[in-house]
C-alpha positions in Angstrom: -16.7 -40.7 127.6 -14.6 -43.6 126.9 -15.8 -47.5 126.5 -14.5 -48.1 129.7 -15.3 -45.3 131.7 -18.5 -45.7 130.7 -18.5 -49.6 132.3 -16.9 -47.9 135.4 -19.5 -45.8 135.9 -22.6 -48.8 135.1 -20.8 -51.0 137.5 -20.6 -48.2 139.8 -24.0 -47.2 139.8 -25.2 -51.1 139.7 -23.2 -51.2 143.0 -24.4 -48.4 145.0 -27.8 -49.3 143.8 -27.9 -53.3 144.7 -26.2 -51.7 148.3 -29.1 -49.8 148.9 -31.7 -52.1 148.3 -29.7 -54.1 150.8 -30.1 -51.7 153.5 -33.7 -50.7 152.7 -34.4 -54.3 153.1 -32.6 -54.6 156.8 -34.0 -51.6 157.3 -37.5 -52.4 156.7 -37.3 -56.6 157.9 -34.4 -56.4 160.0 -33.0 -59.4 159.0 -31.9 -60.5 155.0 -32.1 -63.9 153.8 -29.1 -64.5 151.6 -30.7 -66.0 148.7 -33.0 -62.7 148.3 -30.1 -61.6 146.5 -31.0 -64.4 144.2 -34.9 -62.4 143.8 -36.4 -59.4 142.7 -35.8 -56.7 143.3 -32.1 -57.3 143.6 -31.8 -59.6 140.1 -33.0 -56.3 138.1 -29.7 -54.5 139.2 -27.5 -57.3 138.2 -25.7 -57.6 134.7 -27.5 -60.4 133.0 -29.2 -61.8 135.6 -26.1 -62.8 137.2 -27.4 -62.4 141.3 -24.6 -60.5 142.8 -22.1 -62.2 140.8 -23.3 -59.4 137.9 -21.7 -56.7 140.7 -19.6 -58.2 143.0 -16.5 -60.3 142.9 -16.8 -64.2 144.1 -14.9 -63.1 147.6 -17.1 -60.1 148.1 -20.8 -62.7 147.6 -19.4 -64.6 150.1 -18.3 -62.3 152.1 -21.7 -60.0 151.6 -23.3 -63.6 152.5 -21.7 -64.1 155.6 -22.5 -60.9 156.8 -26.4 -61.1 156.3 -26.3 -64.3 158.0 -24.5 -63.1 161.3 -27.6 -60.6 161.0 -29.7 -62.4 161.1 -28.3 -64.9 163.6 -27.8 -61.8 165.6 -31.2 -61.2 165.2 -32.8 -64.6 166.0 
């Protein structure tokens, strides 16, 4: 496997898993506070202890930011 198919496939995995522990968490609460992507659990995905920054681009935090908090206005 190649150097960067082999950084594909961390990211990758990092992704799916930092997207799951999203959903378990709305699952289980209902409602996300953004900065929890900030906290463990979700800082032991991330390269480096980056936050979300470690998987996703800037756009896509603040996108995946906006979306937890119509949630959880939704919710409220």
């Amino acid at each position: 496997m190649s150097n960067l198919a082999f950084l594909h496939e961390a990211a990758m995995r990092a992704l799916g898993k930092s997207i799951n522990l999203v959903v378990q968490e709305l699952t289980q609460t209902g409602v996300m506070e953004p900065g929890r992507l900030f906290e463990l659990p979700f800082t032991d995905v991330y390269a480096q202890g980056q936050g979300p920054l470690g998987v996703f681009p800037p756009a896509g935090v603040e996108r995946l930011l906006e979306v937890l908090e119509t949630i959880r206005r939704s919710a409220a």
